[in-house]
TIKOL-95293 format. One record per residue (C-alpha): residue in one letter; x, y, z. Coordinates in steps of 0.1 Angstrom, whole numbers, plus 5000, padded with zeros to 4 digits. Each point is the difference from the previous one (the first is absolute). Example, Ala and Ser with C-alpha at 12.3 -4.5 7.8 and 13.67 -1.06 7.14 Angstrom:
BEGIN
a512349555078s501450344993
//
This chain:
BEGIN
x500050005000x502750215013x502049944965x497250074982x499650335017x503650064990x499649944965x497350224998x501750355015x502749934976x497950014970x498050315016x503550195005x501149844965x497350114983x500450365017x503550064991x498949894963x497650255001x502050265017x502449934968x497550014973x499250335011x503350115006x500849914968x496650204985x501350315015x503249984983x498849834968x496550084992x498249784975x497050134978x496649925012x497149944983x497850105029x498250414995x501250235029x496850205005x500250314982x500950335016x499850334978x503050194994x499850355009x503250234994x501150185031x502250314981x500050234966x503950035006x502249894973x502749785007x502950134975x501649764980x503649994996x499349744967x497749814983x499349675008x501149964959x503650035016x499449665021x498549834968x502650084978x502849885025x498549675013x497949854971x497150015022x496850195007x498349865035x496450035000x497549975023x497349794999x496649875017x499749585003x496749995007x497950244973x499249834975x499650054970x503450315007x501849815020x500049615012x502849795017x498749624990x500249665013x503249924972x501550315017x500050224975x498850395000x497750044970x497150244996x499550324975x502250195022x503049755002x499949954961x499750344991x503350035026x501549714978x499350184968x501550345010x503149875013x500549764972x499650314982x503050195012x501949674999x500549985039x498549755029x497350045016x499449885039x496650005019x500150125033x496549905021x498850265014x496450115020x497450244995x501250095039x503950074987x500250034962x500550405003x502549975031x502249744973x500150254971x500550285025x503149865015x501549874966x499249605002x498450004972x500150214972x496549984990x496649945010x497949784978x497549885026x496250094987x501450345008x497250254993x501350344988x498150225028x500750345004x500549975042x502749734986x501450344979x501650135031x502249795005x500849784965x500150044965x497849824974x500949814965x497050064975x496949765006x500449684988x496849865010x496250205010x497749815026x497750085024x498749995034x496949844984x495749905016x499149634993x496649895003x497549734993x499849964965x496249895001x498850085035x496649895011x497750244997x497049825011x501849935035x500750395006x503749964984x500650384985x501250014964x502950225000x501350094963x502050315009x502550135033x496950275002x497549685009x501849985034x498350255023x498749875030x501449654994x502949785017x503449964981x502849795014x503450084997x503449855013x501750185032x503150134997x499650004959x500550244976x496349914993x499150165032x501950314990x498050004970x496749975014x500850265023x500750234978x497249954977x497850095027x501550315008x500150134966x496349874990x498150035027x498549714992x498849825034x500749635002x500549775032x503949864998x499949695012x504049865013x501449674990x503649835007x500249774969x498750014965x498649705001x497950095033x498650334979x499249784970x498049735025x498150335015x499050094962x498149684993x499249975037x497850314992x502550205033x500750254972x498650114962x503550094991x503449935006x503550244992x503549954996x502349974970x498749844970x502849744995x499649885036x496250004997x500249834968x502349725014x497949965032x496649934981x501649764972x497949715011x497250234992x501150234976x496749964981x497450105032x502050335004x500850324982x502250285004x498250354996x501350244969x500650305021x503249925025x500250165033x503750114994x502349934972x503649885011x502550074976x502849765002x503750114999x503449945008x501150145034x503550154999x502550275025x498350364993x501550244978x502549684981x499050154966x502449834979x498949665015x496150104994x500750084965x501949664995x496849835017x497950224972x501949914976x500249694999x496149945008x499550174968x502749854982x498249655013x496650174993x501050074960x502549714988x497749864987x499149964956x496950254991x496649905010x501649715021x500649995039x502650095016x502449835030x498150185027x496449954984x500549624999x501349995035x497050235012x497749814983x501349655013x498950125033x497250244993x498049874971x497050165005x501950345005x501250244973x503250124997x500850375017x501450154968x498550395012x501749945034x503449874982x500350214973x502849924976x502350324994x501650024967x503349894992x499849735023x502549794979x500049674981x502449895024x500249885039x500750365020x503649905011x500450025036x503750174996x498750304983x498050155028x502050225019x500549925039x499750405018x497150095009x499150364992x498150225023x497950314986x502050335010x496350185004x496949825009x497450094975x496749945023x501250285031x501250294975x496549904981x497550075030x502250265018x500250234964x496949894995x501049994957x500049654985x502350064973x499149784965x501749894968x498749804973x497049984975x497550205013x500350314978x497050064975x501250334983x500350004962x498149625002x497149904974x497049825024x501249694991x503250035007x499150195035x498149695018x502949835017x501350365009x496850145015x499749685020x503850015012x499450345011x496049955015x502149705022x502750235016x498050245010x497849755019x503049845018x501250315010x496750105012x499849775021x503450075014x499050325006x502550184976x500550204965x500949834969x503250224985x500449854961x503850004991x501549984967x502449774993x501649634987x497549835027x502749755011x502450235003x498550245023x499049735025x503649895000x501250345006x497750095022x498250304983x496549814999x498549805026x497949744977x499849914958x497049964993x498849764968x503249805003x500349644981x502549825026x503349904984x502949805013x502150194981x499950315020x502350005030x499350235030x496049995003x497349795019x496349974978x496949975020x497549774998x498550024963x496350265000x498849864962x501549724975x499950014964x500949764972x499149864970x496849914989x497749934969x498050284982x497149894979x496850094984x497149995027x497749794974x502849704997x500749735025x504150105003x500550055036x502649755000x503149874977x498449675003x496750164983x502350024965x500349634999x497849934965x500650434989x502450094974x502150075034x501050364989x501250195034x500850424999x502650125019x501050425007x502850074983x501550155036x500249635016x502649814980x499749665020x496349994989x500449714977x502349815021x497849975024x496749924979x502549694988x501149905036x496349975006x498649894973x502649675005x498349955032x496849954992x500449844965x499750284976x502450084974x500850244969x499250295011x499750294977x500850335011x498850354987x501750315018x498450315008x500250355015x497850075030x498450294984x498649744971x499249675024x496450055005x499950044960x501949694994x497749775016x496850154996x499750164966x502849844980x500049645013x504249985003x500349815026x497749805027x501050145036x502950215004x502349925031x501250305021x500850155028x497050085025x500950345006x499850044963x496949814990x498050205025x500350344983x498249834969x497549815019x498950345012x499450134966x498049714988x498649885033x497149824978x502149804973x503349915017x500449775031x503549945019x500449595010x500749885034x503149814998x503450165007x502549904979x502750185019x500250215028x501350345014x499450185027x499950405012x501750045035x501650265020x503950044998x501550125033x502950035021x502249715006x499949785031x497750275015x498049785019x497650205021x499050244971x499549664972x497649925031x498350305001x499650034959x498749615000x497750025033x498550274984x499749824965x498149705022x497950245016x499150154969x499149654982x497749905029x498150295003x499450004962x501450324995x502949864978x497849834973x498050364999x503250174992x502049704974x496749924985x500450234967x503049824994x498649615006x497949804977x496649985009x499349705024x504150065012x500150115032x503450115018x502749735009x499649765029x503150135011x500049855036x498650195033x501949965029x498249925028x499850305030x499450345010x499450264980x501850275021x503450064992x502550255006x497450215019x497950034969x496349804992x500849864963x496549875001x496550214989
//
């Protein structure tokens, strides 16, 4: 008995001092687990920047590898799975960029609890953790462009029984008066919270821990509605994907971006490059390295093109990660503090009307009719400079350009987020069913082009080889004789064009001439402004978002949009609308 007693304390102290060492050896050697740690919000503590002495490009260049940080356990972004490997849209898109600039990559596990504190204190050099590009998250970090748009969505019931007192809800307005679940500690929570404030509408939150509990409480009748983000609400009702529904109107839109050290700008336009470098490599009318990846793990989601807008001169070619520089360049004024204590935003660019036809004024007149709204609701003057527009934001003597198409080419300035896109489209008679390339398939297949766009034809041919149509025949005109050439003397079918220049001639035969929907290319119309000035690109794009969700922008861009268009979808980040004292919102 007594020997049996013996045995037993051993094994109990054994089995302790295993234990002890298994944990010893997880403090000192953590492994990745595949169990959630519930989710805390981050909230930035400080608007102080934290001068660099380099960019993190430095660290890349010299060891080969960019570290990157990571979630394990958000699927679809990020995943660590049972074959221990780290896989998700997050992790691959890491893969891609690094194989990109021909250098390592290593994933780094971090938390929604300490994923800032890593990047902070250099242990990784990027966050690519579901990071949503908020604008409390501003203070402290700097943003790539978006590479993904969600939302902070509403699912409900997609047939609810009526008979039994189940309300139908079809929009977020439905929701008055009724119970909606949401997940503590969530950005859902932060999200529903919000919408409350800034609707008024009255609901009845109703708290959850898990997913799965608030999905039970749906069909348990607890709640009419639940909210959280639309991947994770998606992945929670699989089993029942067909009984449920996700509501067209999101409570918040989350803009997905790469998190990196505030004010790196040389690192940020590597990251920008090369997303639109992956974004564009691939043939016309074909898609490209980041659309297949996106769509491998969102394929019921479109592709952000308006939030990643492709800047020309992108290249042909990888951007080599040896030709960005390594300094890091601080603005010797601040634009945003001379701005509001002068009271004078000072402007460059294409908003000047004098000497200009009507037609040729639109785009002007609306560049100028935006300013002025931006600055009115900065509470200042707009002063209009002349000037090369580049030039003078580089040098200082104008605070903004306005009507700027962004360029890699230009050293030296930032470019907001884009206020109207253009491109090509198709031009054809009203009475004819030519909306489309495709629509020439059994036509004599004759295309106009403006004798100001050389690439016209090039491009008719690239997509005419992706949907099957060949031998084109071309007929080139002025823009003064386009309307004639397709409706009284029969040269040509549709003429393809830029958008900017079709709508001139729409205007002037608004009965007989229709502009397609497809764009065959795209450009966009941005602001161009001081480099690496991040509070002031803040201000300029705050008040861009502000603008776009009030409607105000479409108002002001819509005499140079096709009808239908509306502005781009350019991303909204998430927060207040107060910001350096002033109340962007009307």
């Amino acid at each position: 008995m007594r020997q049996n007693i013996r045995y037993a304390l051993i094994l109990i102290c054994l089995t302790v001092l295993l234990m002890m060492g298994i944990a010893s050896t997880a403090q000192n050697d953590a492994v990745p687990t595949l169990v959630p740690p519930t989710p805390v919000p981050y909230q930035p503590t400080s608007e102080a920047d934290s001068i660099l002495s380099e960019s993190r490009i430095a660290r890349l260049q010299s060891d080969g590898v960019v570290r990157v940080g990571v979630l394990y356990n958000e699927i679809p972004f990020g995943e660590y799975t049972i074959q221990g490997e780290v896989r998700g849209f997050d992790a691959d898109l890491a893969r891609l960029l690094a194989e990109t600039w021909g250098i390592e990559v290593e994933f780094i596990q971090v938390t929604r609890e300490n994923r800032f504190e890593l990047l902070s204190d250099g242990t990784v050099d990027m966050l690519m953790a579901a990071v949503v590009h908020t604008r409390a998250l501003d203070a402290q970090f700097d943003f790539s462009q978006i590479y993904r748009l969600g939302a902070q969505s509403i699912m409900v019931k997609a047939e609810p029984d009526t008979e039994s007192g189940e309300v139908q809800i079809s929009t977020v307005f439905n929701l008055g008066g009724q119970r909606v679940g949401y997940v503590i500690g969530t950005e859902g929570e932060i999200a529903l919270s919000n919408w409350i404030a800034e609707t008024q509408v009255q609901i009845q939150p109703q708290p959850y821990l898990t997913y799965d509990e608030m999905l039970s409480a749906l069909f348990g009748n607890e709640v009419v509605a639940i909210a959280g983000r639309d991947t994770r609400l998606l992945r929670t009702a699989a089993p029942v994907l067909e009984a449920v529904e996700l509501l067209n109107t999101p409570l918040q839109e989350e803009p997905f971006a790469i998190a990196i050290p505030r004010q790196d700008t040389h690192f940020r336009n590597l990251l920008n490059r090369t997303l639109q470098y992956l974004a564009s490599d691939a043939e016309v009318g074909q898609q490209s390295s980041l659309e297949v990846l996106h769509s491998e793990y969102f394929p019921n989601d479109d592709f952000p093109f308006n939030a990643l807008p492709v800047y020309a001169n992108v290249g042909d070619e990888a951007p080599a990660l040896a030709a960005f520089p390594t300094d890091v360049p601080i603005p010797s004024v601040y634009a945003a503090p001379n701005i509001l204590a002068n009271g004078v935003l000072r402007v460059v660019g294409n908003a000047s009307t004098e000497g200009l036809l009507p037609s040729q004024a639109f785009v002007p007149t609306a560049n100028q009719n935006l300013v002025r709204e931006i600055a009115s609701r900065w509470g200042v003057e707009v002063q209009f400079v002349a000037g090369d527009p580049l030039q003078a934001v580089r040098d200082g003597t104008a605070d903004i350009a306005v009507g700027i198409e962004p360029t890699w080419d230009v050293p030296g300035v930032d470019f907001s987020q884009p206020y109207a896109q253009h491109g090509r489209r198709l031009l054809y008679p009203s009475d004819r069913d030519y909306a489309q390339l495709s629509s020439l398939m059994a036509t004599s297949r004759v295309v106009a082009t403006l004798d100001t766009e050389d690439d016209a034809e090039e491009l008719v041919e690239a997509w005419g080889n992706r949907v099957g149509i060949f031998n084109f025949r071309f007929f080139t005109t002025s823009w003064d004789t386009a309307a004639e050439n397709l409706l009284e003397n029969n040269n040509a079918l549709v003429l393809i064009g830029d958008s900017l220049s079709l709508l001139p001639i729409v205007q002037q035969n608004p009965d007989t001439l229709s502009i397609g929907p497809t764009w065959y290319d795209r450009q966009y119309l941005t602001f161009a402004l001081p480099q690496n000035d991040v509070d002031f690109r803040r201000l300029v794009n705050y008040t861009l978002q502000e603008m776009l969700e009030d409607g105000s922008l479409n108002g002001i861009t819509q005499p140079i949009l096709v009808d239908g268009d509306t502005p781009p979808q350019i991303g909204i980040y998430p927060g207040s609308s107060e910001f350096l004292g002033i109340n962007l919102a009307r």
